[in-house]
C-alpha positions in Angstrom: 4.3 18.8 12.2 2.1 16.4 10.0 2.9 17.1 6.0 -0.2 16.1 3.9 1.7 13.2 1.4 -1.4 12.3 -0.5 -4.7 13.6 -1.4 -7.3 12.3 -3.6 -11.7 11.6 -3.9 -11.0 9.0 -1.6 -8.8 10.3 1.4 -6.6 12.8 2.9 -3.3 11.1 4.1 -0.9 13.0 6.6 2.4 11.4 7.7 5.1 12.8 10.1 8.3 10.6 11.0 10.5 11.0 14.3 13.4 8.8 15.3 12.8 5.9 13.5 8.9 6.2 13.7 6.1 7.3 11.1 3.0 8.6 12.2 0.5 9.0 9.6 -3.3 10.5 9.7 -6.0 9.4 7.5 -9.3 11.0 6.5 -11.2 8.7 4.8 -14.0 10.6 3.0 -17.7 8.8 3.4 -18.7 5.8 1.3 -14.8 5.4 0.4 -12.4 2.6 1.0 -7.9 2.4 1.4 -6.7 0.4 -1.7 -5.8 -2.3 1.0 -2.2 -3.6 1.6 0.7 -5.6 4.3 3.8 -4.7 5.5 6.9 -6.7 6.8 6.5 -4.4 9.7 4.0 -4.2 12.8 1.6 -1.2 12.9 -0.8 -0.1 15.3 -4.1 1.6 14.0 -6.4 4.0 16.5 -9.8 4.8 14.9 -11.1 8.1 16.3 -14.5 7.0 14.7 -16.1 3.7 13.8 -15.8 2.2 10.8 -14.6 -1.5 9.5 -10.9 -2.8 9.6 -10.8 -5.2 6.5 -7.8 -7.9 8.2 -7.2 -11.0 6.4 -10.5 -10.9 3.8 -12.3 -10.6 7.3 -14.3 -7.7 8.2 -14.5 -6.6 12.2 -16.6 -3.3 13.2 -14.0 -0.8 14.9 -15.3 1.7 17.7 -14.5 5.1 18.6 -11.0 4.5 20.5 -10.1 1.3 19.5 -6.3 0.4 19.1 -5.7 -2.6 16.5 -2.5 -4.2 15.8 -1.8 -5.4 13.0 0.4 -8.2 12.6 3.2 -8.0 9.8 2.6 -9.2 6.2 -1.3 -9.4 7.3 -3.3 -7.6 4.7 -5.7 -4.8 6.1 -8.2 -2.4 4.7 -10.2 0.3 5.9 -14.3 1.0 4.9 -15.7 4.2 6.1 -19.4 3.0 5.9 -20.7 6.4 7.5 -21.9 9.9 5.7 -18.9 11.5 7.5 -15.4 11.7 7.4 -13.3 8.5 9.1 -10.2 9.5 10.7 -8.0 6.8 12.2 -4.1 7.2 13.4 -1.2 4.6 12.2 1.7 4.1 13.9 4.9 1.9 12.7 8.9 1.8 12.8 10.5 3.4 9.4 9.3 5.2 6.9 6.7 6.0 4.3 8.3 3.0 1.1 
């Protein structure tokens, strides 16, 4: 079962972890950005609306259903651009640091 870990004006973060893997579920509230960050680790992102996957300093549009990976220590942000709530899906090996 998903445990919220973080709430604030900017998003609703839920993570749940399961042999060796974290799963974590954002809602990113309209107009509203993540801080931004990288990880030694792969993870793998799947947007369950559009939006804009900050990777690098580049922006790319991200669709409904897309699956990103991101590669590790490659800096990533997400931009929910919309008048609606953003959810997207993580996935990576360990836990929430």
């Amino acid at each position: 079962m998903m445990k919220l870990v973080r709430k604030d004006e900017r998003y609703e973060l839920y993570d749940m972890s399961f042999e060796g893997f974290t799963v974590s579920k954002t809602v990113l509230h309209p107009k509203q950005e993540t801080r931004g960050h990288s990880h030694v680790h792969p993870e793998f992102y799947v947007f369950l609306d559009d939006g804009v996957l900050e990777l690098s300093g580049q922006d790319n549009m991200v669709k409904q259903g897309d699956i990103i990976v991101i590669e590790p220590n490659q800096f990533h942000r997400v931009r929910n651009p919309s008048t609606h709530d953003m959810v997207f899906v993580c996935l990576w090996k360990g836990k929430r640091q």
